[in-house]
C-alpha positions in Angstrom: 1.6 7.7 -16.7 0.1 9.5 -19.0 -1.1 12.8 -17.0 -3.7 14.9 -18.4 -5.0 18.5 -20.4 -8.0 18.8 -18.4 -10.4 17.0 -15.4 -12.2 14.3 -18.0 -14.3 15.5 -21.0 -16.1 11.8 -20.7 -17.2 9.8 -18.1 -18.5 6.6 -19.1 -17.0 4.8 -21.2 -18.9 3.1 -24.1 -17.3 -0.3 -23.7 -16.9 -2.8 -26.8 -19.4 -5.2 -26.5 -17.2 -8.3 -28.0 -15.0 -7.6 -25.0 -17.5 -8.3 -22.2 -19.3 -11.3 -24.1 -15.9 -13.1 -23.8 -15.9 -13.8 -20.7 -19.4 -15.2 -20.7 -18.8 -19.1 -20.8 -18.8 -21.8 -18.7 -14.9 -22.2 -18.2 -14.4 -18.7 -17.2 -17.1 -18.4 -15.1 -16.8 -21.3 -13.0 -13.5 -20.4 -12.3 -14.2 -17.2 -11.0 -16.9 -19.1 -8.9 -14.5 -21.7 -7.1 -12.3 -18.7 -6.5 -14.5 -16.4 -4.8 -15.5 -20.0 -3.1 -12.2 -20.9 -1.7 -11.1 -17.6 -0.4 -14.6 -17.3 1.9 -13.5 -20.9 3.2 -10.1 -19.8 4.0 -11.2 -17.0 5.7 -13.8 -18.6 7.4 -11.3 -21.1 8.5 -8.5 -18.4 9.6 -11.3 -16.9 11.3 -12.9 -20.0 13.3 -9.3 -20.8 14.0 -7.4 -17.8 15.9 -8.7 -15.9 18.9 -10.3 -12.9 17.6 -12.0 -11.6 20.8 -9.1 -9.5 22.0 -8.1 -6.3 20.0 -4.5 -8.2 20.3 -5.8 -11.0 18.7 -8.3 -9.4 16.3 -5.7 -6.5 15.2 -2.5 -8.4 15.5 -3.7 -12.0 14.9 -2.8 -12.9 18.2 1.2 -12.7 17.5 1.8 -16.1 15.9 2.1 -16.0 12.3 4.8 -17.6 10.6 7.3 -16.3 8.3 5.7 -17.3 5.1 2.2 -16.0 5.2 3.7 -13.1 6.6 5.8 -12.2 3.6 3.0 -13.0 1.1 0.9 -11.1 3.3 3.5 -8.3 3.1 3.8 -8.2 -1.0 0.4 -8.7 -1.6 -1.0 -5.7 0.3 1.4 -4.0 -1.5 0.9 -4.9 -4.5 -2.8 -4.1 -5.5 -4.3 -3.8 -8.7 -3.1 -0.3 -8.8 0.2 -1.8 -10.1 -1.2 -4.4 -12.9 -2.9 -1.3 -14.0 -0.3 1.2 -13.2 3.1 -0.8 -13.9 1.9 -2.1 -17.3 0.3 1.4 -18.1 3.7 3.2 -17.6 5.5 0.6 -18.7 3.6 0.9 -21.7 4.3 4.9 -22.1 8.2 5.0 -21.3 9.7 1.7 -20.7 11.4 0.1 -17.7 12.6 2.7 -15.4 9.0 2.6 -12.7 10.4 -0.7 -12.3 12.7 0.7 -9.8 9.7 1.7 -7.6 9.9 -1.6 -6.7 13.3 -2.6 -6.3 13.8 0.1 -4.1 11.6 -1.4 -1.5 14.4 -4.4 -1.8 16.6 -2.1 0.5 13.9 -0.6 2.8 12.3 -4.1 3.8 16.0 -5.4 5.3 15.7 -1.8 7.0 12.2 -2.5 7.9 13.2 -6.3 9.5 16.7 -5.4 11.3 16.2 -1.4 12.3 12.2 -0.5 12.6 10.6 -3.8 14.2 12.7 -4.2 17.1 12.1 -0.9 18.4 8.7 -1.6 17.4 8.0 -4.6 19.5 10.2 -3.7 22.1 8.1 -0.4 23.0 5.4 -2.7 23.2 3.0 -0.4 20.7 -0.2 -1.7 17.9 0.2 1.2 15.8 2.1 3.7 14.4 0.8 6.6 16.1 1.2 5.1 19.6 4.9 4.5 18.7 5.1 8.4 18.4 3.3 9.0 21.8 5.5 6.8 23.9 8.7 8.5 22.0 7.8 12.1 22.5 4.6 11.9 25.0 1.3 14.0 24.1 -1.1 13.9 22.6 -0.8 15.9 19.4 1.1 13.9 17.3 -0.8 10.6 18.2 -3.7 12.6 16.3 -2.3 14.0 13.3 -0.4 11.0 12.4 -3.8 9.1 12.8 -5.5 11.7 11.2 -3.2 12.6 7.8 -2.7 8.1 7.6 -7.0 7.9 7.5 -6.4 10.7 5.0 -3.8 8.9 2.8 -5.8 6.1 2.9 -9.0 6.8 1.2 -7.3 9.4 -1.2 -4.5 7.4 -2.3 -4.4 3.7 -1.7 -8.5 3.1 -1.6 -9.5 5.1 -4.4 -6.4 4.2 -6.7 -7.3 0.6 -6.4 -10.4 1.0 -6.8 -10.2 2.6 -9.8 -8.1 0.3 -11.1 -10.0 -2.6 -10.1 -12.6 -1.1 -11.9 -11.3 -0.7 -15.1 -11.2 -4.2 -15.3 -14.4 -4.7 -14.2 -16.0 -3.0 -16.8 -14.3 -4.1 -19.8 -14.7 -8.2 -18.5 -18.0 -8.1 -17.2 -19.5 -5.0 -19.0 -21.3 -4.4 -15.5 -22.2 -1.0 -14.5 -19.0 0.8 -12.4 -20.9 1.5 -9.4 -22.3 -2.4 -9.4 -19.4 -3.7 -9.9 -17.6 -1.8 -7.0 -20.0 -2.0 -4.2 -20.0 -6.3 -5.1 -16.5 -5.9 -4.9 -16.5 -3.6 -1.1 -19.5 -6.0 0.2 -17.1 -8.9 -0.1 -14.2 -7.7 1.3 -16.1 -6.1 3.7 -17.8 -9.4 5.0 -14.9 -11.3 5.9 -12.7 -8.3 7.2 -15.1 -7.3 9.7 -15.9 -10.4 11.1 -11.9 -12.0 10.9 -9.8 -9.6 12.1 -5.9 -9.7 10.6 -5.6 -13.2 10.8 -8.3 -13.8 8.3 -6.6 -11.2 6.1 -3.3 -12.5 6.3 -4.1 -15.9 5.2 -6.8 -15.1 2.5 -3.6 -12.8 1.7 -1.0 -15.7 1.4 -3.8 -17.9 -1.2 -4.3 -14.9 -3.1 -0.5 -14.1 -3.9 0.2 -17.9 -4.8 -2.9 -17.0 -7.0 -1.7 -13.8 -8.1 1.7 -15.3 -9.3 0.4 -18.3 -10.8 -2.0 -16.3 -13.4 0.9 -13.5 -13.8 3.5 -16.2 -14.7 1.2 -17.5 -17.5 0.0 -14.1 -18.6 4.2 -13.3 -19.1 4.5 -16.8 -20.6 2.0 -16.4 -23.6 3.1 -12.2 -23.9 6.4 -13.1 -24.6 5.5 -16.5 -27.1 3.4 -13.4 -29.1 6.2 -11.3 -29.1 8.8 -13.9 -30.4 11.2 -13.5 -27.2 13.4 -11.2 -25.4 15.6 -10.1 -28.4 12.5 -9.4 -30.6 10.8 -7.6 -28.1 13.2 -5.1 -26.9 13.5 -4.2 -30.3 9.6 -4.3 -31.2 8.9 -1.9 -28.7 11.1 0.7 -29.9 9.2 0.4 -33.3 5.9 0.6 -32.0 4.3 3.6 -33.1 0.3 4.2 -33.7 -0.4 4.9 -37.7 -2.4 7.9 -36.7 -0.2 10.5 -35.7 -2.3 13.8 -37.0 -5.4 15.4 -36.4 -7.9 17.7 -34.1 -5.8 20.4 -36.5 -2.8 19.6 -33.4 0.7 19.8 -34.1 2.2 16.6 -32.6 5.7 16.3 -32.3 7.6 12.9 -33.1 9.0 12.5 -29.1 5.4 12.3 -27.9 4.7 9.3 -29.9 7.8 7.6 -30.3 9.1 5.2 -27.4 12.3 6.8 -25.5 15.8 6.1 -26.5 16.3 5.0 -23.2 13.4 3.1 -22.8 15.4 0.2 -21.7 17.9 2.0 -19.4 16.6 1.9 -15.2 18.8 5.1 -14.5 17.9 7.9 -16.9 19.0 11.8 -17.7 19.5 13.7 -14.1 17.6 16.9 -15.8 15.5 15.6 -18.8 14.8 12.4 -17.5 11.0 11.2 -16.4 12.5 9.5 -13.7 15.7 11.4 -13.0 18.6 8.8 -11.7 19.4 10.6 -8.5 15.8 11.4 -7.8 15.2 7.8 -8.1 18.4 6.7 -5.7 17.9 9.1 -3.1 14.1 10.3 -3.4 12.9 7.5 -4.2 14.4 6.1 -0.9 12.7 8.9 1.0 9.4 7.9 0.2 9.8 4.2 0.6 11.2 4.7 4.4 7.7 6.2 4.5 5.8 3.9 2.6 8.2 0.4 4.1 9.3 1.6 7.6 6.2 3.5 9.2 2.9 2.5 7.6 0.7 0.8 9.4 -0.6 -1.6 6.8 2.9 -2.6 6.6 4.2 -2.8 9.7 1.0 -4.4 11.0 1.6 -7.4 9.0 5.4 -7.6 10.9 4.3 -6.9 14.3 1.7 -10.2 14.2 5.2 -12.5 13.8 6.3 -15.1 16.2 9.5 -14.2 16.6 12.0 -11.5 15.4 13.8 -14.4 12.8 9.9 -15.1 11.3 9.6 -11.2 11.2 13.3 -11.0 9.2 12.6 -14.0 7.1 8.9 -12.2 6.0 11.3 -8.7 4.9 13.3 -11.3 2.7 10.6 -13.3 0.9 9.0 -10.2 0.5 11.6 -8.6 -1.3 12.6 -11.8 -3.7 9.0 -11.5 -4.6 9.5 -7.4 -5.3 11.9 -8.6 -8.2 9.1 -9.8 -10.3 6.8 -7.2 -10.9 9.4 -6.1 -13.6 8.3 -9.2 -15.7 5.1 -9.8 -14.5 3.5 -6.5 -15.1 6.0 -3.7 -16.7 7.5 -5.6 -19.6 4.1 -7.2 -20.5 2.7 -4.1 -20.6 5.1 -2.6 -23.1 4.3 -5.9 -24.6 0.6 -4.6 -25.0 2.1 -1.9 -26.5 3.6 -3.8 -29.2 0.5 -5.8 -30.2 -2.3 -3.1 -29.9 0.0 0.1 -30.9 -3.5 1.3 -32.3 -5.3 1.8 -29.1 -2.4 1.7 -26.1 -0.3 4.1 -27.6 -2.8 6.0 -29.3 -1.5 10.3 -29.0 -4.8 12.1 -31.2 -7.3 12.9 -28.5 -10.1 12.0 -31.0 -8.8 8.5 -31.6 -8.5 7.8 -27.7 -12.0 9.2 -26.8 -12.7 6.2 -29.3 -10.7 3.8 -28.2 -11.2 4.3 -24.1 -12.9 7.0 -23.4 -10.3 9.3 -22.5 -8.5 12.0 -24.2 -5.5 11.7 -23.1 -4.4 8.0 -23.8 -4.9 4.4 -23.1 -2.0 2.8 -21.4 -4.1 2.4 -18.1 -5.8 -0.4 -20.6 -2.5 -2.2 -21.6 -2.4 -5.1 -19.0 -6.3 -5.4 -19.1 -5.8 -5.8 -23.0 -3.7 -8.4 -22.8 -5.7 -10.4 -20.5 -9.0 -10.3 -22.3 -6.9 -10.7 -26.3 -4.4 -13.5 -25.5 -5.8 -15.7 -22.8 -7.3 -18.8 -23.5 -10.9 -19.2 -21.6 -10.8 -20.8 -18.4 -7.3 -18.7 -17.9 -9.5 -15.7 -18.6 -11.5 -16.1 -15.4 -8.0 -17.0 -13.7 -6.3 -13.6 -14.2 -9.8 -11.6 -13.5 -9.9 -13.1 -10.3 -6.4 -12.4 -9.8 -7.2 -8.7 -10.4 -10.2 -9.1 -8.4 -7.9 -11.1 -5.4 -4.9 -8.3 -6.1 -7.7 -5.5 -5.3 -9.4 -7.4 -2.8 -6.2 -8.0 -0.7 -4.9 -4.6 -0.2 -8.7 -3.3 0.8 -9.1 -5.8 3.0 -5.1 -4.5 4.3 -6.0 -1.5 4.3 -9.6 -1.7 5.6 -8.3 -3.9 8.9 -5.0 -1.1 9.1 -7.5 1.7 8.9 -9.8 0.7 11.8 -7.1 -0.7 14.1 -5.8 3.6 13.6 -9.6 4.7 14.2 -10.1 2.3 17.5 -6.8 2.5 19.1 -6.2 5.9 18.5 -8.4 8.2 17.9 -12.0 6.3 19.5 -9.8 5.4 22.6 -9.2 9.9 22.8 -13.1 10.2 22.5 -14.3 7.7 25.0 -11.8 7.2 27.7 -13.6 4.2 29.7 -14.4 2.3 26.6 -14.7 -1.6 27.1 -12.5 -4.3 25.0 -15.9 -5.1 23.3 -16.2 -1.7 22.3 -13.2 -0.8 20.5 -14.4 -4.1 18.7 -17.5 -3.3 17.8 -16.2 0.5 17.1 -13.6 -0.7 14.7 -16.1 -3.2 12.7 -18.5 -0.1 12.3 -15.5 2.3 11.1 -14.7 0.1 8.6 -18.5 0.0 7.1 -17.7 3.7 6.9 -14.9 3.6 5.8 -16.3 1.9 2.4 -19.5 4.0 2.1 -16.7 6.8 1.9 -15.0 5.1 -0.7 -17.9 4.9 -3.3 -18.4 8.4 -2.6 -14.7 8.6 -3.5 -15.2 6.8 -7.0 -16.7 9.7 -9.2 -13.4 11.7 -8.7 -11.8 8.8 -9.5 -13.9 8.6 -12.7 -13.7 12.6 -13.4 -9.8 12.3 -12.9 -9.8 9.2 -15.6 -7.3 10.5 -17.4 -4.9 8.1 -15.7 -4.2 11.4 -13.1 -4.8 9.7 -10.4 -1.7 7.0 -11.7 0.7 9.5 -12.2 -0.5 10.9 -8.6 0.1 7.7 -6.7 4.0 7.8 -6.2 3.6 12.2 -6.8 1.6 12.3 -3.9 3.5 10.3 -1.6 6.4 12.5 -2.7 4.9 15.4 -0.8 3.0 13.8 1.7 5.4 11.3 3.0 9.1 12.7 3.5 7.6 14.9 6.9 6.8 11.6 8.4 10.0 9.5 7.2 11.9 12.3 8.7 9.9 12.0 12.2 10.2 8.3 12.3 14.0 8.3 11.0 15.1 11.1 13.8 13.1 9.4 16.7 14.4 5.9 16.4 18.1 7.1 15.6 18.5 10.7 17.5 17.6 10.2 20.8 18.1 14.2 21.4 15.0 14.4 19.6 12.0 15.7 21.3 8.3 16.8 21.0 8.4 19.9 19.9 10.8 19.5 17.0 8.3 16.2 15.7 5.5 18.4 16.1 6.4 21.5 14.0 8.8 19.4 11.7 6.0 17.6 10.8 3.5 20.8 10.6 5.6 22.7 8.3 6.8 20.0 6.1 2.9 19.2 6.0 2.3 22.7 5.0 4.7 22.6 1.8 3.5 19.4 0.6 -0.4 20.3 0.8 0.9 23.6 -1.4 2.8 21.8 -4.0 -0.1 19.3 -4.1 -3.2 21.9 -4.4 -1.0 24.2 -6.8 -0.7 20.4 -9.2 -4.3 20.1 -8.8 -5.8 23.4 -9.5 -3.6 23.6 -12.8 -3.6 20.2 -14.1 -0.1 18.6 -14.7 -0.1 19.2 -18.2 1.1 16.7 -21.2 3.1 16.4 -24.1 0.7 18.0 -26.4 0.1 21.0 -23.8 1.7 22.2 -21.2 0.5 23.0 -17.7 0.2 26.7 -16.6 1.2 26.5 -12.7 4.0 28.5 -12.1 7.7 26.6 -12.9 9.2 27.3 -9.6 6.3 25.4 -8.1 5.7 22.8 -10.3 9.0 22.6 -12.4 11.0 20.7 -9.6 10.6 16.8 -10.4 8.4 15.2 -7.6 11.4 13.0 -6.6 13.4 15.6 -6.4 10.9 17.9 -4.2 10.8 14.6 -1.6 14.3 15.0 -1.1 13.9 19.2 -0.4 11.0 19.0 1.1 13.1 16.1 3.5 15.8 18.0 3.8 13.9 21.3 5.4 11.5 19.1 8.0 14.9 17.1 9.3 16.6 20.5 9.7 13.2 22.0 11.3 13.0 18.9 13.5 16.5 19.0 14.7 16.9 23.0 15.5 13.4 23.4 17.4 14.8 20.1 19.2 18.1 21.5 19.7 16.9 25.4 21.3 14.4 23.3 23.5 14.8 20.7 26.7 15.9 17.2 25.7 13.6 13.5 26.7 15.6 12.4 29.7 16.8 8.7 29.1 14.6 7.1 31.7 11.8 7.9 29.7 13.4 6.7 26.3 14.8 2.9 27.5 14.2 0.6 24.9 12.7 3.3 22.5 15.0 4.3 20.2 18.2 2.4 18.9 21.5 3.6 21.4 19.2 2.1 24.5 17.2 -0.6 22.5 19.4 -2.9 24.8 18.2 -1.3 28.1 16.6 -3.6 30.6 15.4 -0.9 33.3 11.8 0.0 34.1 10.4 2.5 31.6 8.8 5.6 32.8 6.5 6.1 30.2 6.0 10.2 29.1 1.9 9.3 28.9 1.8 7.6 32.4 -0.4 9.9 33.7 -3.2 9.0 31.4 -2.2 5.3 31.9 -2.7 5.2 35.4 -5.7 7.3 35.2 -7.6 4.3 32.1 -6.6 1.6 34.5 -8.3 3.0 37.5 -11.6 2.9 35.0 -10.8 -0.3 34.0 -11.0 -1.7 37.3 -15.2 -0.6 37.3 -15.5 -4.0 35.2 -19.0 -4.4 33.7 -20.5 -7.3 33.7 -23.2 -9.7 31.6 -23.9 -12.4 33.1 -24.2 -15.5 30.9 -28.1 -16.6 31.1 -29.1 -13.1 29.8 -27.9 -14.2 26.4 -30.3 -15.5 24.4 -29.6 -18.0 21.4 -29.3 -14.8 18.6 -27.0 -13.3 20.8 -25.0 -15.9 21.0 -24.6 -16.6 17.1 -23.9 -13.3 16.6 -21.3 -13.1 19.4 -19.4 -16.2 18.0 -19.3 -14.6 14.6 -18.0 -11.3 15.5 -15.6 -13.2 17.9 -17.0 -12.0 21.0 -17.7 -14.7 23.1 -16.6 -14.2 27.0 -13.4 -14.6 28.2 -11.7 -16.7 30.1 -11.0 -15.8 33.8 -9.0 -12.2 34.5 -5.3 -12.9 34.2 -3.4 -12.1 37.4 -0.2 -9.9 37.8 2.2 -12.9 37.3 0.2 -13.7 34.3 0.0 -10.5 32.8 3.7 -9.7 32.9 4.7 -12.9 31.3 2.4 -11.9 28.9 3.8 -8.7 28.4 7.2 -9.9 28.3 6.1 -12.2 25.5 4.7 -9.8 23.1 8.1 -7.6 23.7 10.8 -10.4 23.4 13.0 -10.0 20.3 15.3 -12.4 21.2 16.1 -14.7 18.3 18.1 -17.9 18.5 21.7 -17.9 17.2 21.4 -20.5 14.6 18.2 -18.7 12.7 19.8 -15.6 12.7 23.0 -16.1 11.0 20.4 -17.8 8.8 18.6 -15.0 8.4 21.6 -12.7 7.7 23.3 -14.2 5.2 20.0 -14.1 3.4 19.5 -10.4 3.7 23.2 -10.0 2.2 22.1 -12.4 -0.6 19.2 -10.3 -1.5 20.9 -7.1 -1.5 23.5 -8.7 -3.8 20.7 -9.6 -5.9 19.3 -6.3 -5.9 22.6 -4.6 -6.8 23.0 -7.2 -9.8 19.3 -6.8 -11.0 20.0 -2.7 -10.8 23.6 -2.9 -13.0 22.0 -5.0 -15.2 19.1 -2.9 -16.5 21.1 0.5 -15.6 
């Protein structure tokens, strides 16, 4: 991405007025219209149809989603508008290599599937945080995982999308930002709050059918612009903007001219933007953080039938990774190639005039494309793909963020706290949640130099490999215990939040000026810091561990991976506080039925609150329990399933020679 010389000298951007009156006829708008129309009947359906009025069912979609709207589910809160914008943006700037951001996750969903969702469902837990308090007990970790994934949250993920979401907005509709965004938030708000995950997972599966459709046609009338393959790959390394000089700057040739290795996945291990073994093991680091322990992620797996739906989601999920190579990177350099002028433009004066920002436009390459070559009708088709790309990761993250806020830090504050009001809690946290995230949007606008792109994968990089390492040690080490988590993750917390500030308080500099923060801070490549900064919180985790008392085994049956087969009772390490909710549970409140009026009852049904059946007894209950823990699979499906996984991974290994 193009990263910056200084927080942004403009804020608003004067946007060309041609651009916005394209999308003003009747094609593109009614298209828009039926969209926006069929996703609120989808999610009003989802909604009418599950059983939201359990946090099991409202959270986890009652456990019984089927493989296929579970992997769409899976790529397309991944895959937010961040990454039209972003892909195509630094595709654009340097060529194919950010691709392999998204091959990685190829490897890390079989992971995902086979390693991290057993354990998952067998310990029985809804979120990530509660995985970490059954595996090491206290309460301390519970809430600083809860705590730094809120933070990750609305700093990265929210605001990014956001962002990018925005930049479309504003050149299609020529709306105001701020309009445009809180439209988009009420929306997504509406049918999050009242559906719960099942809602989100199937709006989820429409939108990616819809996100692949436009993508596919987008790629399909690049590449007829182009003239092909051959003539593009050899296009783009010709595409340079006329005006070179100016603002009295010396500019040299290489910050200008596209990379001789443009076209090469694996690049220089010292001079390279993407370094190749930054990108084979670093790379990996973040993505076991990002694939393996994120509750947006593993959210979407834990709401399967069984464990063969669960592995057969990782697997569509990861043929449907492939693509964003030729759905969004190579049509961005594409957009390079037909608008040199104003994607590649390197004089801060001619960018100011082009985007409103000094430091280049590639952020605009894919929204170029979409407004230049499509036809109308197909116009309004890819907007409200951006608009459903944007709209499904909010609404992923905005259901991921409250199920963290009710179940594990609300349940902390107010220990006798019904079933209806964790509901109700989580509904309001997410209306929080989103007035937060307009306040978010002006540093998204001051940071408009595309920072915040070049931040997304950075900032993982020194946030993330503390908790990969947790998650990776407590599933695979039973030796681990609480205290090594604790400070492992502390410290490795500690040097991330450094290396972050020290980036932020100096700027990351760019090819036409350097930054000033000091080289043995900043001069280590980010994917190479994920892998030190790895490296010291596994060895802090493991010697605290190692000079302190180990987890006896009863506690740990079924837990972590050498007794995942273990079929004796559990003593949970937080039983204490167990037994002490259940005895408040047992004070049951109760309101009557005729002291509901009509109002009430409306409003019940559409928050999903209506009363419950009768209490389940013990019998009940325990079959129950047993249910939502099962990972049996039949033999058949999983052979099925595993010859798949070893068909993808061939695939991945092809796709990475290939373009090496």
């Amino acid at each position: 991405m193009a990263s910056t010389l200084s927080p942004s000298t403009m804020t608003g951007t004067p946007s060309p007025p041609e651009m916005s009156e394209r999308i003003r006829n009747a094609a593109d708008i009614s298209v828009i219209v039926i969209y926006f129309v069929v996703v609120m009947a989808v999610g009003l359906w989802a909604m009418l149809k599950t059983n939201r009025g359990t946090v099991g069912g409202f959270f986890l979609a009652g456990r019984d989603v089927a493989w296929w709207p579970m992997g769409a589910s899976l790529f397309a809160s991944n895959i937010g508008s961040g990454h039209f914008v972003g892909l195509a943006g630094t595709g654009a700037a340097s060529g194919i290599a950010t691709a392999a951001f998204e091959w990685n996750a190829l490897l890390l969903l079989l992971v995902l599937g086979w390693f991290f969702v057993p354990i998952y469902i067998k310990a029985g837990v809804m979120t990530m945080p509660e995985y970490l308090r059954k595996r090491f007990g206290g309460k301390r970790l519970q809430i600083y995982l809860s705590v730094l994934s809120l933070f990750v949250c609305v700093a990265l993920r929210i605001s990014s999308d956001i962002f990018s979401g925005a930049i479309f907005i504003k050149l299609a509709l020529g709306l105001d930002l701020y309009l445009a965004i809180f439209i988009l938030l009420a929306i997504t708000a509406i049918y999050t709050i009242t559906g719960g995950l099942a809602s989100v997972i199937y709006t989820d599966t429409l939108q990616t059918v819809i996100m692949l459709i436009g993508s596919f046609i987008l790629m399909g009338f690049a590449f007829a612009e182009v003239g092909g393959y051959e003539s593009f790959t050899e296009k783009y390394m010709n595409a340079i903007p006329s005006i070179v000089e100016g603002d009295n700057l010396t500019i040299s040739p290489k910050c200008y001219t596209p990379q001789a290795d443009s076209f090469h996945i694996f690049r220089d291990a010292v001079t390279g933007d993407i370094p190749w073994p930054g990108m084979i093991v670093g790379m990996t680091i973040v993505a076991v953080w990002y694939w393996c322990t994120d509750q947006v992620i593993v959210q979407r797996c834990l709401s399967g039938k069984n464990m063969s739906h669960v592995k057969a989601a990782c697997i569509m999920c990861g043929y449907l990774k492939l693509l964003p190579m030729f759905l969004m990177v190579m049509p961005g350099m594409i957009s390079r190639i037909l608008y040199t002028e104003k994607v590649a433009c390197i004089v801060p004066s001619e960018c100011v005039k082009h985007c409103g920002t000094e430091v280049g436009c590639t952020n605009y390459a894919y929204p170029m494309l979409v407004m230049e070559l499509m036809p109308d009708g197909l116009r309004g088709l890819m907007l409200s793909v951006m608009l459903a790309s944007l709209m499904s990761s909010l609404t992923s993250i905005f259901n991921s963020a409250s199920t963290l806020f009710t179940m594990d830090l609300y349940t902390k504050m107010r220990k006798q706290a019904s079933e209806r009001e964790l509901l109700i809690a989580g509904r309001l946290f997410i209306i929080v949640l989103i007035v937060i995230s307009i306040l978010w949007v002006p540093l998204v606008q001051v940071s408009q130099n595309g920072q915040l792109f070049h931040y997304i994968e950075s900032i993982s990089s020194y946030l993330g490999p503390p908790i990969a390492a947790v998650f990776l040690l407590a599933i695979f080490c039973k030796r681990v215990n609480e205290q090594g988590a604790f400070w492992g993750l502390i410290i490795g917390l500690v040097i991330g939040l450094f290396r972050m500030i020290a980036e932020f308080a100096f700027g990351t500099g760019s090819c036409l000026a350097a930054s000033d923060c000091p080289k043995f801070i900043c001069g280590v490549h980010y994917l190479y810091f994920a892998m030190i900064l790895f490296l010291i919180s596994v060895l802090v985790i493991l010697g605290i561990s190692l000079l302190t008392k180990p987890i006896p085994d009863i506690h740990l049956y079924r837990l972590c991976w050498a007794l995942r087969n273990r079929t004796e009772e559990r003593i949970d390490l937080d039983e204490e506080e167990k037994r002490q909710e259940e005895a408040d549970d047992d004070v049951d409140e109760d309101n009557s039925e005729e002291t509901r009026g009509c109002f009430r009852k409306a409003y019940d049904a559409f928050c999903g609150l209506q009363k419950k059946g009768p209490k389940l007894s013990k019998e009940e209950e325990e079959a129950q329990r047993k249910k939502l823990t099962d990972t049996s699979e039949k033999p058949f499906w999983r052979t099925v399933v595993n010859i798949n996984a070893i068909l993808l991974l061939t695939v991945a290994v092809f796709v990475h020679g290939y373009f090496a």
